[in-house]
N, C-alpha and C positions, 0 to 999 in steps of 0.2 A: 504494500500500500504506500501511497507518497503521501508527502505531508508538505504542507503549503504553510507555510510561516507569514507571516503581517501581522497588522491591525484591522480588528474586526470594523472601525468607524472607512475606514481607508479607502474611497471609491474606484482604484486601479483593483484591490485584496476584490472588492467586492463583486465587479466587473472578471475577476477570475473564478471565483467559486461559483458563480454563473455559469460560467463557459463551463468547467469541470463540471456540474451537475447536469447541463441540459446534454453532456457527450458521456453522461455515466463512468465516467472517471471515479473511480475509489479512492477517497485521501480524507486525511485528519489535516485536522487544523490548528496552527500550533499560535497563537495569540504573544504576541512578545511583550505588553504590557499585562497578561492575566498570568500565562503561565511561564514566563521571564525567556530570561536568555543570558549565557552565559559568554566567559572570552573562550573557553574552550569549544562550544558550539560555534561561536564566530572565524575560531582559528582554522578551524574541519572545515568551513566555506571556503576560508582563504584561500587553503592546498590546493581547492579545488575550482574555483575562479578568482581571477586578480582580486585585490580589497579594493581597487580602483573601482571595480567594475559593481561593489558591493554597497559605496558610498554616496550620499544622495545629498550631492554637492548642491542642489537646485532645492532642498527641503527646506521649511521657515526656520528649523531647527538649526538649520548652516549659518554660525554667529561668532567665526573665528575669524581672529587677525589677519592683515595680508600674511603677518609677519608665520603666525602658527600655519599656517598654510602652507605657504611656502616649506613651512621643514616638517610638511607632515610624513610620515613613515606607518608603514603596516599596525608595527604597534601601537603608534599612537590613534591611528585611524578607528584601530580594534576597540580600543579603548574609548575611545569617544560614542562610539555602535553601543556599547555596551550598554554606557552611562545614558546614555539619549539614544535609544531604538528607531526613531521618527530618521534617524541620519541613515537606516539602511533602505538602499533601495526597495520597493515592493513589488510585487509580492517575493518570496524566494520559494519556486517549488524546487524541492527533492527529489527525484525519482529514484533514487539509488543508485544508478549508474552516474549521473550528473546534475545540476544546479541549473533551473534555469530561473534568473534575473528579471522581475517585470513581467510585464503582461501586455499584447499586442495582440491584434487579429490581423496583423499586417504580415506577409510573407507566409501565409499560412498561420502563424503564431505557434500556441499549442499543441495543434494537429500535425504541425511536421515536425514535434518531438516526442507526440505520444499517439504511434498507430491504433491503438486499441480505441483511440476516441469514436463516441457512437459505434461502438459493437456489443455494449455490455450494456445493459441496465443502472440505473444509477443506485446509488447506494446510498440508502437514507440515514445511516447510522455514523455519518459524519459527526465532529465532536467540536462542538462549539469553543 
């Protein structure tokens, strides 16, 4: 089963569990302000895509110096994710194989990373 990470208020999170549910996609849902997030969860992303690509440089929550910006580093990035969640990109699905970053129905989106889309029935037993 994959698990989709955000914020439940989040209108991109929201606009995903959308698309997952009307293509019967099975996934839990991992809340970052209900049921937290750790730097260890955030460092498992990292290995597996850039923390560039993790960071949500365009968020309201983006409120650092030219100066802290400039010398920002993984760790520090990580650490900031942590402390302020609103600074990771959304949504983040897991599929177990790989991460995918955001949510678009542009290029296919979804569907040309999860074939089983609309072949299964949806699964009501999603977890808020």
């Amino acid at each position: 089963m994959y698990t989709l990470y955000g914020i439940k208020n989040c209108d991109t999170v929201k606009k995903a569990r959308q698309w997952l549910d009307q293509n019967g996609i099975a996934y839990q849902f991992h809340d970052f302000r209900t049921d937290g997030l750790t730097s260890v969860q955030l460092n498992n992303f990292a290995t597996r895509v850039d923390w560039n690509t993790l960071l949500n440089r365009s968020s309201t929550s983006w409120q650092l110096s030219a100066e802290q910006q400039s010398d920002l580093t993984a760790e520090k990035a990580i650490a900031l994710m942590v402390n302020t969640p609103t600074l990771i990109k959304r949504p983040v699905l897991d599929t177990g194989d790989k991460l995918i970053i955001g949510f678009t129905t542009k290029d296919g989106g979804y569907a040309a990373h999860l074939p089983e889309a609309g072949k299964v029935k949806p699964d009501h037993n999603q977890t808020e």
